[in-house]
Backbone of each chain as ProteinMPNN parsed JSONL, in Angstrom:
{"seq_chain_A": "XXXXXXXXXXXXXXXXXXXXXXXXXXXXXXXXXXXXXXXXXXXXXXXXXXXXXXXXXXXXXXXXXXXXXXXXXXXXXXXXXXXXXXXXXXXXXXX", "coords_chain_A": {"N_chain_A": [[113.937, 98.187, 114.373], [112.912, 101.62, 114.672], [110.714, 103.973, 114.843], [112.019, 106.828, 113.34], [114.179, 105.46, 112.041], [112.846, 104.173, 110.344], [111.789, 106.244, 108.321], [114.486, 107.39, 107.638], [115.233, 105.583, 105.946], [113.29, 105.57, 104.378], [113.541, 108.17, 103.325], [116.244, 108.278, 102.409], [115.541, 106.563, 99.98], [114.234, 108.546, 98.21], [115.39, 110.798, 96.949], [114.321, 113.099, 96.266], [112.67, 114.187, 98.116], [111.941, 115.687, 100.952], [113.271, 115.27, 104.027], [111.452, 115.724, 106.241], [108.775, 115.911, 105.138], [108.824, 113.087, 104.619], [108.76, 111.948, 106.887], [105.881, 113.227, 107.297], [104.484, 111.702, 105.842], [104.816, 109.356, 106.918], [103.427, 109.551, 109.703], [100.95, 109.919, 108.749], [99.821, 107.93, 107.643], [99.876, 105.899, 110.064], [98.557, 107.855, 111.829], [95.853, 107.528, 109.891], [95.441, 105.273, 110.233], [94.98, 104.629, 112.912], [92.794, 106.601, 113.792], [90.733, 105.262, 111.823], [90.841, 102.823, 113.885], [89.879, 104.268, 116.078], [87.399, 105.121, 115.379], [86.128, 102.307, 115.316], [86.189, 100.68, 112.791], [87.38, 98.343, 110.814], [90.834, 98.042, 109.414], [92.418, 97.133, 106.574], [94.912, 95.302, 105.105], [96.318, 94.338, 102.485], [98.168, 91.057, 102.43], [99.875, 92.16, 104.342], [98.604, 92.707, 106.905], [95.63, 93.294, 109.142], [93.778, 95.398, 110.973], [92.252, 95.389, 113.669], [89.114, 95.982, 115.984], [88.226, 94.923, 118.994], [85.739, 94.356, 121.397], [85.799, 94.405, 125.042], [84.187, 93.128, 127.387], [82.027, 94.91, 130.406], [83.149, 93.729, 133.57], [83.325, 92.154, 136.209], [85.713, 92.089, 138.304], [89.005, 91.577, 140.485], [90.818, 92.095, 143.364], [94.008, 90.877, 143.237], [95.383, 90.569, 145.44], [93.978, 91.711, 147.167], [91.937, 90.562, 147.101], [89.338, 91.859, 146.948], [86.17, 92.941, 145.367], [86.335, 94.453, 142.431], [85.159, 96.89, 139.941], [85.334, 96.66, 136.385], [85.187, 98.424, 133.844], [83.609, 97.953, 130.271], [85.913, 97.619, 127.736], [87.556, 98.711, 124.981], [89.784, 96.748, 122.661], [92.695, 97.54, 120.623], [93.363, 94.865, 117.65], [95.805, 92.861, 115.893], [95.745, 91.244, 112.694], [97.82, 88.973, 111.8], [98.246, 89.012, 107.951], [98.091, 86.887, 104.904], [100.364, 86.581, 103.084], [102.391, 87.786, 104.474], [102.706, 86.094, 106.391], [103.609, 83.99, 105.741], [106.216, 84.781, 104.615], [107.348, 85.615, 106.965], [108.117, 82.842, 107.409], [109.622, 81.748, 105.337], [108.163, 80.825, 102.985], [106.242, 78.516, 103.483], [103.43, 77.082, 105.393]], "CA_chain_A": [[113.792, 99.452, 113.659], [111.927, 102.486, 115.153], [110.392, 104.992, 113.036], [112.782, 107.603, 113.033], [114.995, 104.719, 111.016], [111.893, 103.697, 109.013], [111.446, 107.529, 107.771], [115.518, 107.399, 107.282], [115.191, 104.674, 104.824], [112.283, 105.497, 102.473], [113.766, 109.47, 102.175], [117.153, 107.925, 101.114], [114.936, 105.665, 98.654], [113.305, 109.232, 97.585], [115.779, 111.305, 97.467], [114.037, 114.638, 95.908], [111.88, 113.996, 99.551], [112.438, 116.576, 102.079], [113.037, 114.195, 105.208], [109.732, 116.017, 107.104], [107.753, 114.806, 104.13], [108.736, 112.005, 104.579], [107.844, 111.797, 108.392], [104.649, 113.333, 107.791], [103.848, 110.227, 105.24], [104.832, 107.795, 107.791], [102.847, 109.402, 110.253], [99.931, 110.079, 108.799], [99.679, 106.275, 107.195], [99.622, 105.92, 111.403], [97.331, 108.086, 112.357], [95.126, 107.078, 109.34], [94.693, 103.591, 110.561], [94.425, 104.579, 114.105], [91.663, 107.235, 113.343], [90.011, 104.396, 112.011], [90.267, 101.924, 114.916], [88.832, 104.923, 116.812], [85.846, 105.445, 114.896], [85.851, 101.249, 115.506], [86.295, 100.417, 111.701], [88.819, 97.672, 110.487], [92.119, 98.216, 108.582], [92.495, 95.838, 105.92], [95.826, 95.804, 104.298], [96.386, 92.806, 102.15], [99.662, 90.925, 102.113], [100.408, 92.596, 105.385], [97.441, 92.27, 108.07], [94.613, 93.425, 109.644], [93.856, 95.971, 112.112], [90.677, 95.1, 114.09], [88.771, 96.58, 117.318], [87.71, 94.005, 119.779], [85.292, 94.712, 122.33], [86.188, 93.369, 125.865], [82.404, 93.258, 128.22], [82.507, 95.243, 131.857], [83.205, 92.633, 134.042], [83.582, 92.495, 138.054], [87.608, 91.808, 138.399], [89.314, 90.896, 141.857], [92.206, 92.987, 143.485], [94.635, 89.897, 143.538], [96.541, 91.143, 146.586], [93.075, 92.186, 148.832], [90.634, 89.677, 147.154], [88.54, 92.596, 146.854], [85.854, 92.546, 144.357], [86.161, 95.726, 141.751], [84.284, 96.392, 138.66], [86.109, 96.259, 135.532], [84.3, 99.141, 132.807], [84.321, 97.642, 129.026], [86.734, 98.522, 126.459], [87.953, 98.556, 123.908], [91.258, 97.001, 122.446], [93.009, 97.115, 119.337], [93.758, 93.782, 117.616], [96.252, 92.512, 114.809], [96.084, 89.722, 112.528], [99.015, 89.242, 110.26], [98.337, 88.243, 106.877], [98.644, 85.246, 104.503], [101.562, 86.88, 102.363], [103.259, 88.164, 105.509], [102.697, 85.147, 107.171], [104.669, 83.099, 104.427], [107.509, 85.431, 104.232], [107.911, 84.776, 107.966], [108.192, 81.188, 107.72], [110.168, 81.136, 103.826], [107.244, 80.239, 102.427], [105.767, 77.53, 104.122], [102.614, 77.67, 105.666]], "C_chain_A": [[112.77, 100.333, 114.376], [111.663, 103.629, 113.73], [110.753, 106.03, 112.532], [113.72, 106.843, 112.185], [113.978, 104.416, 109.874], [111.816, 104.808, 107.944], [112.801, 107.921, 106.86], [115.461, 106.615, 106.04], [114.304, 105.087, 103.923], [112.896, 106.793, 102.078], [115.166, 109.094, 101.897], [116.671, 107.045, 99.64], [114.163, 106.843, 97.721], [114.144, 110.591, 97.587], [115.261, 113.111, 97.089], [113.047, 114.603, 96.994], [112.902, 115.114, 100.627], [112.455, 114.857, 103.076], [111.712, 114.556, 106.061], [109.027, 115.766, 106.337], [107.259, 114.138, 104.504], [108.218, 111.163, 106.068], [106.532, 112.071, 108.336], [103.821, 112.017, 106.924], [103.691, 109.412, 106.582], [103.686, 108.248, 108.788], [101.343, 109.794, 110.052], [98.917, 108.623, 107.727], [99.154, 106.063, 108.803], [98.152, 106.27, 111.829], [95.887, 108.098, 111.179], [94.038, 105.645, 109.755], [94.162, 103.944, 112.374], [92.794, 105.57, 114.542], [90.303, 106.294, 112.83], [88.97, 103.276, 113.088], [89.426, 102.518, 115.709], [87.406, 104.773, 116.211], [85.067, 103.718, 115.115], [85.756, 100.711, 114.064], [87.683, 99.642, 111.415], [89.651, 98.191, 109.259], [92.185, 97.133, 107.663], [93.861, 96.0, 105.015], [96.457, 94.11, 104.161], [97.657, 92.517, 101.96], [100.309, 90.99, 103.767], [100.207, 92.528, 106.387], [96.534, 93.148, 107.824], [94.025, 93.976, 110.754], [92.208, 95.853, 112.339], [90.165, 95.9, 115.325], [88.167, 95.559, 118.27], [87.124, 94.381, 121.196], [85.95, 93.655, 123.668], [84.472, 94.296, 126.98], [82.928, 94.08, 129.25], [82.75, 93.638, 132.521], [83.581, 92.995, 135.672], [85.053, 91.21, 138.528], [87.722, 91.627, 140.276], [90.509, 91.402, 141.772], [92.873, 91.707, 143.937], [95.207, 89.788, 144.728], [95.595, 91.009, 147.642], [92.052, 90.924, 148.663], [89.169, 90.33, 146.908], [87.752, 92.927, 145.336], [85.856, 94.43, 143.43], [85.43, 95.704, 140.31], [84.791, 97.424, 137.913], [85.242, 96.887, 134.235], [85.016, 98.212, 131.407], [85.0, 98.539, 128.601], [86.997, 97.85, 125.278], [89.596, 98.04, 123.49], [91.739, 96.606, 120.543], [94.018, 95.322, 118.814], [94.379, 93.7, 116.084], [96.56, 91.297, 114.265], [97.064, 90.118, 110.988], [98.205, 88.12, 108.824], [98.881, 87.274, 105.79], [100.11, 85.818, 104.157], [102.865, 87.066, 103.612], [103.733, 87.012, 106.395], [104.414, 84.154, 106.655], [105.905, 83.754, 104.581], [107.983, 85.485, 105.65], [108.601, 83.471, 108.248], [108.615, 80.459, 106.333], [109.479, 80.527, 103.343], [106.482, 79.677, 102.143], [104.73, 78.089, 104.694], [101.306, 78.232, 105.355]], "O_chain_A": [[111.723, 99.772, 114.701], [112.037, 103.916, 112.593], [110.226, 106.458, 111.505], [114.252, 107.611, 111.382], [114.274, 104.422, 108.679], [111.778, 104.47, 106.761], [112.701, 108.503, 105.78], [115.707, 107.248, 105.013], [114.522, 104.976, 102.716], [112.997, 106.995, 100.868], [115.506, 109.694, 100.877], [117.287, 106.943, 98.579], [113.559, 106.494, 96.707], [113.64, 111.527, 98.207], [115.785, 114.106, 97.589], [112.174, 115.359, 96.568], [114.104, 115.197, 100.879], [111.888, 113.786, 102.862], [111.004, 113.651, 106.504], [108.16, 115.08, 106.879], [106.072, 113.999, 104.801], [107.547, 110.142, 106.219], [105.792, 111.436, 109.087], [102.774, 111.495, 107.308], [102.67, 108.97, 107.11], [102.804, 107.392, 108.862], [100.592, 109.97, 111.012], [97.754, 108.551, 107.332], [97.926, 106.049, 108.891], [97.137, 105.612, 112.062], [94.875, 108.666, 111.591], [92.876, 105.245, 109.682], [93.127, 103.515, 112.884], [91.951, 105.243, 115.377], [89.156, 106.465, 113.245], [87.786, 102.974, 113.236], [88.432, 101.947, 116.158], [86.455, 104.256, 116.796], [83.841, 103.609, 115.115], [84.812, 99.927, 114.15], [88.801, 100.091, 111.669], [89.128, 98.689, 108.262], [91.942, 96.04, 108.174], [93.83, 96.897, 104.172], [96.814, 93.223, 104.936], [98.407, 93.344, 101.442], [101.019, 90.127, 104.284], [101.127, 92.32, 107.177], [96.403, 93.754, 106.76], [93.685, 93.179, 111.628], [91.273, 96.098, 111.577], [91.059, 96.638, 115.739], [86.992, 95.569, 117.903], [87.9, 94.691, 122.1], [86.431, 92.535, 123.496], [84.025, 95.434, 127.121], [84.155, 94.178, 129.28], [82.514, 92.592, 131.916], [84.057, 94.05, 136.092], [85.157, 90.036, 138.885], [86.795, 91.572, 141.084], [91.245, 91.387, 140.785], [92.448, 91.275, 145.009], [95.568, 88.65, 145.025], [95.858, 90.484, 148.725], [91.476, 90.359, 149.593], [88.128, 89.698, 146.726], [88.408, 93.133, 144.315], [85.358, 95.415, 143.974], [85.183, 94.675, 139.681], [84.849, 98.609, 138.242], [84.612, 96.075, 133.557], [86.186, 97.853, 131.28], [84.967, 99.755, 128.795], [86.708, 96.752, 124.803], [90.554, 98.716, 123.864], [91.32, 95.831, 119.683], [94.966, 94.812, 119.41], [93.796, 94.243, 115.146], [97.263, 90.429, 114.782], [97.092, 90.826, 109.982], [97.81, 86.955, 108.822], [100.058, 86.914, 105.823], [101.023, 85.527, 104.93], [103.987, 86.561, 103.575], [104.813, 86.941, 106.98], [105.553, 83.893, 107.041], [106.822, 82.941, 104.701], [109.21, 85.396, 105.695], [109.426, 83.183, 109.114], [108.332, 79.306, 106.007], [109.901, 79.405, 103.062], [105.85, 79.773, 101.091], [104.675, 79.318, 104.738], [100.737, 78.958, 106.169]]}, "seq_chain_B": "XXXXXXXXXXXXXXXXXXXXXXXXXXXXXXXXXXXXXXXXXXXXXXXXXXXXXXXXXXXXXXXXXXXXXXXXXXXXXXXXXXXXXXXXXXXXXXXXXXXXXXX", "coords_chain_B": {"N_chain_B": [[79.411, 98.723, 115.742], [82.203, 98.687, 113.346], [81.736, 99.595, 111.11], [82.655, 100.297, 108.709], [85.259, 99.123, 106.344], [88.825, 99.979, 105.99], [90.957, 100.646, 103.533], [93.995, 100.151, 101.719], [93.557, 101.921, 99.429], [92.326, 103.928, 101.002], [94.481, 105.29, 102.974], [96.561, 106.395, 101.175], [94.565, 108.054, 99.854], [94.522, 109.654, 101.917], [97.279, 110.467, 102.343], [97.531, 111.783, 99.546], [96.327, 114.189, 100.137], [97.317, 115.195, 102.325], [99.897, 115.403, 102.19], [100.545, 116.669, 99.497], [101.615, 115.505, 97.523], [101.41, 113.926, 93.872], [98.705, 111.715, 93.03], [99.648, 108.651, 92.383], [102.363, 108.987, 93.155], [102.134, 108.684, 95.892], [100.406, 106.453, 96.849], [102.601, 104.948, 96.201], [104.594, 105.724, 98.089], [102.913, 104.458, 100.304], [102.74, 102.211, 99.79], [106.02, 101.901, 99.899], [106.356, 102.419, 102.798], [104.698, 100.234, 103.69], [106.65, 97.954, 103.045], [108.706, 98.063, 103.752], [108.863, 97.996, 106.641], [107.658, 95.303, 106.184], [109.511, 93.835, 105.225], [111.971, 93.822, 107.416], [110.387, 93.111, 109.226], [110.61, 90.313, 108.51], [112.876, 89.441, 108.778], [113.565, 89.152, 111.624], [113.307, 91.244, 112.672], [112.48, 93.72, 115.215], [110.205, 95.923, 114.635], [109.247, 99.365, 116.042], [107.197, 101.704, 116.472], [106.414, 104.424, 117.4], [103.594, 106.178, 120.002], [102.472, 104.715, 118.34], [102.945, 101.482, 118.092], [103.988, 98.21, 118.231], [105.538, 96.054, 116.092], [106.688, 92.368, 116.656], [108.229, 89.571, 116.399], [108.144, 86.361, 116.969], [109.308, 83.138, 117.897], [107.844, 79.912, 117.766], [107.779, 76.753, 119.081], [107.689, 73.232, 118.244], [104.938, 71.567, 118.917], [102.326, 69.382, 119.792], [99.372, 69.297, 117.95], [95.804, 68.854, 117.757], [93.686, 67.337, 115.287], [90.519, 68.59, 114.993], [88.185, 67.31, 114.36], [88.775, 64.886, 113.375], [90.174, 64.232, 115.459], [92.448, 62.653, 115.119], [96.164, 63.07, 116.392], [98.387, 65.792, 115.249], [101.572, 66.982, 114.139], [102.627, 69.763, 115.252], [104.52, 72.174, 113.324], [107.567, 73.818, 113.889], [107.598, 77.565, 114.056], [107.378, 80.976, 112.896], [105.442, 83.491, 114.048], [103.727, 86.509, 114.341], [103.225, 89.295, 115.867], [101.441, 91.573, 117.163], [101.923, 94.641, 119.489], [100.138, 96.923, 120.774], [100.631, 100.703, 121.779], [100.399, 102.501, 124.501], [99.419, 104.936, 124.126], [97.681, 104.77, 121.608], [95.909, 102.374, 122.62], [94.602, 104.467, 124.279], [93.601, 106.403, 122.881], [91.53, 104.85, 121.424], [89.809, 104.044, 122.873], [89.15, 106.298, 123.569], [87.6, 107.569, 121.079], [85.34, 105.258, 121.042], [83.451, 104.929, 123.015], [82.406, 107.336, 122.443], [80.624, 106.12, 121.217], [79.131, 104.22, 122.192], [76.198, 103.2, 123.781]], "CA_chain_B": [[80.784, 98.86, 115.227], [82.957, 98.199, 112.112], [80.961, 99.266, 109.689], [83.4, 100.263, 107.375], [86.967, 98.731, 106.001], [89.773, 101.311, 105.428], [91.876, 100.04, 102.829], [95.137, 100.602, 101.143], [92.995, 103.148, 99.237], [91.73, 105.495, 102.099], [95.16, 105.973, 102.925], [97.083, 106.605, 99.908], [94.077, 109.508, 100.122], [95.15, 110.229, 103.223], [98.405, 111.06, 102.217], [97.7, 112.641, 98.96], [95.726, 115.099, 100.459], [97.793, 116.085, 103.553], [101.374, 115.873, 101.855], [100.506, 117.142, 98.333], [102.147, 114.6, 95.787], [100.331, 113.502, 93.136], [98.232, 110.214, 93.123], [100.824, 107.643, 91.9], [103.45, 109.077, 93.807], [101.259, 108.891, 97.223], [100.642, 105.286, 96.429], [103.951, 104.291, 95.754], [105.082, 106.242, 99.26], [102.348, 104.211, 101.053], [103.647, 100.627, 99.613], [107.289, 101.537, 100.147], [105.807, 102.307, 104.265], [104.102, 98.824, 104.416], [106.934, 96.996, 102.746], [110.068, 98.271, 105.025], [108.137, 97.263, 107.525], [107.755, 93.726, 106.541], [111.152, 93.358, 105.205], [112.224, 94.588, 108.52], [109.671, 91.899, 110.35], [110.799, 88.994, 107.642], [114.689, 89.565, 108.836], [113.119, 88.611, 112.478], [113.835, 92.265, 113.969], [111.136, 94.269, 115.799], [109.562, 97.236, 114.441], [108.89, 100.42, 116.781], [106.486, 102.485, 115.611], [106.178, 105.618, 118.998], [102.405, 106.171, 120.008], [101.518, 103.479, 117.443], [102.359, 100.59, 118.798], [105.188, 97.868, 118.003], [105.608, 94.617, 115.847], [107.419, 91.995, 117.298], [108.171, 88.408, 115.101], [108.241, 85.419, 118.215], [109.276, 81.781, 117.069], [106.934, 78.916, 118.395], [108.579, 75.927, 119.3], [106.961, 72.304, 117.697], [103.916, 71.117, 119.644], [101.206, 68.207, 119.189], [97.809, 69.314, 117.891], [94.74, 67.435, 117.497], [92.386, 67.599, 114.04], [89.337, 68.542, 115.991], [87.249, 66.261, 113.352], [89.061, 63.674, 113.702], [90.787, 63.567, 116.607], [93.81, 62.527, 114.849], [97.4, 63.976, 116.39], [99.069, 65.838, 114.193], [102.937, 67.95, 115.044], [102.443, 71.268, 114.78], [105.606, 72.949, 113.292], [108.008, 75.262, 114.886], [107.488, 78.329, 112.752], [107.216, 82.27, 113.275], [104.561, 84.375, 114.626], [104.118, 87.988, 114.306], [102.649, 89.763, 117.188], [101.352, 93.751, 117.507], [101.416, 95.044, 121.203], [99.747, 98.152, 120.807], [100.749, 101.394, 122.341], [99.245, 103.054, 125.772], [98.725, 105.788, 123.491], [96.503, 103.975, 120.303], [94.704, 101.977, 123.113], [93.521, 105.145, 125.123], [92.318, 107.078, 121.654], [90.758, 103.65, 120.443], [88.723, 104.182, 123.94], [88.395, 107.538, 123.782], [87.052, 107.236, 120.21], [84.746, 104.122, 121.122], [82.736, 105.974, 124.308], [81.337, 108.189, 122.032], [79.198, 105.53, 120.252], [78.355, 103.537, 123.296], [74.78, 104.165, 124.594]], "C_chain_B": [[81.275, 97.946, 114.278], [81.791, 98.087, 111.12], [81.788, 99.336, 108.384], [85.04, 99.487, 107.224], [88.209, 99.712, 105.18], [90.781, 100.351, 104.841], [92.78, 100.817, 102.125], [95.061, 102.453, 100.252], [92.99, 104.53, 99.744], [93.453, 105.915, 102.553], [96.342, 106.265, 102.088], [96.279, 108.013, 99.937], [94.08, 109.993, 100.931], [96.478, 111.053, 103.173], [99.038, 111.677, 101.223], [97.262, 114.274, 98.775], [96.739, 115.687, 101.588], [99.37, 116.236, 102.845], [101.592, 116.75, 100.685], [101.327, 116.775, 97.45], [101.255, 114.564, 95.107], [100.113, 111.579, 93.663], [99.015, 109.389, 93.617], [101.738, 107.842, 92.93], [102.923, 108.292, 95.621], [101.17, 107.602, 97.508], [101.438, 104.419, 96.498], [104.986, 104.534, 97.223], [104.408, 104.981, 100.561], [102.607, 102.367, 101.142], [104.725, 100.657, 99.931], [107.352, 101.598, 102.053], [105.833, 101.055, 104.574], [105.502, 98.017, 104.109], [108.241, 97.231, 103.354], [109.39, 97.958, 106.451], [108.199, 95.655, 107.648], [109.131, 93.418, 105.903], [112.189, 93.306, 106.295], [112.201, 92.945, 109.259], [110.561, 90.104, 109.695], [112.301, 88.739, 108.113], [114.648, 88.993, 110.661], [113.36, 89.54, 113.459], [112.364, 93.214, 114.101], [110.689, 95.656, 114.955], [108.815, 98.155, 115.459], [108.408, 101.644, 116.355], [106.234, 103.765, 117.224], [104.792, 106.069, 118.704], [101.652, 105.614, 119.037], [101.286, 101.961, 117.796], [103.827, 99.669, 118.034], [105.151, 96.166, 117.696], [106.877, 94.164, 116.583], [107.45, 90.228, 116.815], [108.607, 87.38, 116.712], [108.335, 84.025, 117.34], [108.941, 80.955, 118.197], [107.725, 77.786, 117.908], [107.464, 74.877, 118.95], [105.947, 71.972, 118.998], [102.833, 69.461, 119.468], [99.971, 68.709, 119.376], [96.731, 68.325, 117.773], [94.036, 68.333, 116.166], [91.096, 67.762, 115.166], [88.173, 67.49, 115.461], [87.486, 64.791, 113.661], [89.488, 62.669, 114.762], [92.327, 63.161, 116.58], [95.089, 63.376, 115.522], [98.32, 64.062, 115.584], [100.371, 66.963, 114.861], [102.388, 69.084, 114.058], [103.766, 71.639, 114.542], [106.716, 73.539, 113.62], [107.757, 76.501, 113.604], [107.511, 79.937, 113.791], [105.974, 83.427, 112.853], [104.613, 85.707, 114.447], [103.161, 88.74, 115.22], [102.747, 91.594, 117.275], [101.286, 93.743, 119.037], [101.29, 96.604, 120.594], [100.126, 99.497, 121.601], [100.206, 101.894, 123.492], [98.419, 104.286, 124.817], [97.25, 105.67, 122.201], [94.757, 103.632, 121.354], [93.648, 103.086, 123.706], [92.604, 106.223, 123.841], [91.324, 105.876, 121.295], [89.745, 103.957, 121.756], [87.861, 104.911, 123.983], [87.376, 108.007, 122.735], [85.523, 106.512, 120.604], [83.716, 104.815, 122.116], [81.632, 106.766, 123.696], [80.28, 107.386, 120.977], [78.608, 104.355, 121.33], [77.336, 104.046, 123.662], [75.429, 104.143, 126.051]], "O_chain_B": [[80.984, 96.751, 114.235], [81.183, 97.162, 110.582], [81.663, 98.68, 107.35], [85.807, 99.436, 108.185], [88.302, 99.988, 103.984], [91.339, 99.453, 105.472], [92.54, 101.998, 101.875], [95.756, 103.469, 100.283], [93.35, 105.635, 99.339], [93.642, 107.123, 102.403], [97.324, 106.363, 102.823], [96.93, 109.054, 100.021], [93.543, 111.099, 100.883], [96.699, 112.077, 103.819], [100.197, 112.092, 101.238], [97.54, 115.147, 97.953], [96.831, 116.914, 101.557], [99.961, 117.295, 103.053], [102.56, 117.51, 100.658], [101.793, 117.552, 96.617], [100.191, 115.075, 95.458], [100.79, 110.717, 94.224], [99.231, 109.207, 94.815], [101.962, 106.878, 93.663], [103.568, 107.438, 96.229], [101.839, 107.296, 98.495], [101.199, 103.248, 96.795], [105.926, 103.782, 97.479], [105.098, 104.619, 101.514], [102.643, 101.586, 102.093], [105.072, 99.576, 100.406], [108.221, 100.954, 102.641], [106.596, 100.567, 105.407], [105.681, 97.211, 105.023], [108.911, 96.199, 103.387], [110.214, 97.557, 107.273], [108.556, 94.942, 108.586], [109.744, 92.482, 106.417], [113.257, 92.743, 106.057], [113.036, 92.113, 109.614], [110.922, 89.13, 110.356], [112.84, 87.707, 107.713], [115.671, 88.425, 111.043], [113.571, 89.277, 114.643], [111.46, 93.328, 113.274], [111.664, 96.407, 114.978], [107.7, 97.746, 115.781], [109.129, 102.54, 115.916], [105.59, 103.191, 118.102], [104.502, 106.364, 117.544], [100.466, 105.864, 118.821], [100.236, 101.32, 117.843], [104.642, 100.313, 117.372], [104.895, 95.268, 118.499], [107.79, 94.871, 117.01], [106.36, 89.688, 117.005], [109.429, 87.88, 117.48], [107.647, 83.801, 116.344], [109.446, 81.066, 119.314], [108.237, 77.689, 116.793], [106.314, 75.244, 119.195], [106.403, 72.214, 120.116], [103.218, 68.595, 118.682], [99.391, 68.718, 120.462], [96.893, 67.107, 117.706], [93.899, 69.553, 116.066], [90.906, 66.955, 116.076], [87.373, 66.964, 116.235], [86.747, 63.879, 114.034], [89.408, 61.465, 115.006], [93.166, 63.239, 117.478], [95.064, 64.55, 115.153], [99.013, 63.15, 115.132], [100.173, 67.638, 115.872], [101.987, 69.245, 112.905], [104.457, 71.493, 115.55], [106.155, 74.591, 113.315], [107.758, 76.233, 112.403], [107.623, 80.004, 115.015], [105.708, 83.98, 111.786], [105.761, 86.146, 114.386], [101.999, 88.458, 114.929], [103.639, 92.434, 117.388], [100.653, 92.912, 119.688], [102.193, 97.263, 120.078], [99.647, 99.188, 122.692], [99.02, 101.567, 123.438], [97.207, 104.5, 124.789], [96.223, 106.338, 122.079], [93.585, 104.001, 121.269], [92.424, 102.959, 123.736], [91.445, 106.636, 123.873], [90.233, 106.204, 120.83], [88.602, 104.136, 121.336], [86.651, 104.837, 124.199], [86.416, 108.688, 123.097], [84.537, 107.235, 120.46], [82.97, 105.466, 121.385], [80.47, 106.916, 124.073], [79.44, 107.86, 120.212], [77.594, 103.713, 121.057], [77.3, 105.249, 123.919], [74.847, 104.679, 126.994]]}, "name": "protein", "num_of_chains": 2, "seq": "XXXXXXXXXXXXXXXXXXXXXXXXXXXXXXXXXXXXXXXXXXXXXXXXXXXXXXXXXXXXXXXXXXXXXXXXXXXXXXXXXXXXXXXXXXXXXXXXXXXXXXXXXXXXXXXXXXXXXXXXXXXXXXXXXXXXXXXXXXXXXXXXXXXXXXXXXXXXXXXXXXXXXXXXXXXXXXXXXXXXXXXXXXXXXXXXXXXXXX"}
């Protein structure tokens, strides 16, 4: 599913929903959580997961090819942990 | 970093403020989001979300763990995984974001 089908589905589930509504819901659920990760603040959405920020250190990396040593600025990356409920309903319940 | 936790809450007011439903409705928009989503993921098909980033449900094949306590080996399962790969786009705001609170 991409999210031009995801947006398809909830405004037939709504149907007095303009369809751009209903896009600007979906995407501003989006850029809600990602606005977050920027600011470095976790997502917590129970049932479902867990949007986190995980630092990664600088580090002095190696061009695989030359052997050559380069240095590797920290960052930042976003991280997701699925939750219990979600988990379960992956795996019929088990788990 | 992470001082705060944005929950189900913050955006529900996220999206009763920028779309102009009421409350309830806003709410009810923001659960029927999360839960086509995992009905989606639970059916074992990918979700593609564009400059967000993209679930993806992977099934792990049985293994042999150890109890770390005990030592004991125990079979690990086969079961299913659910896996985000993030966008180029998310990661380079989450950067571009992040920079500005680095000393």
């Amino acid at each position: 599913m991409i999210k031009s089908e995801l947006v398809q589905k909830i405004a037939q589930a709504n149907p007095h929903l303009y369809q751009r509504h209903v896009e600007l819901i979906v995407n501003t659920v989006l850029e809600e959580i990602t606005q977050a990760l920027s600011r470095g603040d976790r997502v917590e959405l129970r049932g479902f997961g867990a949007f986190s920020v995980k630092n990664r250190p600088a580090r002095t990396g190696r061009n695989p090819r030359t052997g050559a040593k380069v240095s590797v600025e920290q960052k930042f990356v976003p991280f997701f942990k699925t939750g219990k409920e979600m988990r379960e309903r992956l795996n019929g319940g088990k788990l | 970093m992470g001082e705060k936790t944005v929950t189900r809450a913050d955006l529900c007011e996220a999206v009763y403020q920028t779309v102009g439903l009421s409350r309830t409705e806003s709410a009810d928009l923001v659960e029927l989001v999360l839960s086509e989503v995992a009905d989606c993921l639970e059916k074992g098909e990918t979700v593609k979300l564009s400059s967000f980033g993209s679930f993806v449900v992977r099934a792990k094949g049985e293994r042999i763990g150890r109890n770390p306590k005990t030592g004991e080996e125990v079979p690990i399962e086969p079961r299913r995984v659910l896996v985000f790969k993030p966008s180029a786009v998310l990661k380079q705001r989450i950067n571009n974001g992040a920079a500005d609170k680095t000393d």
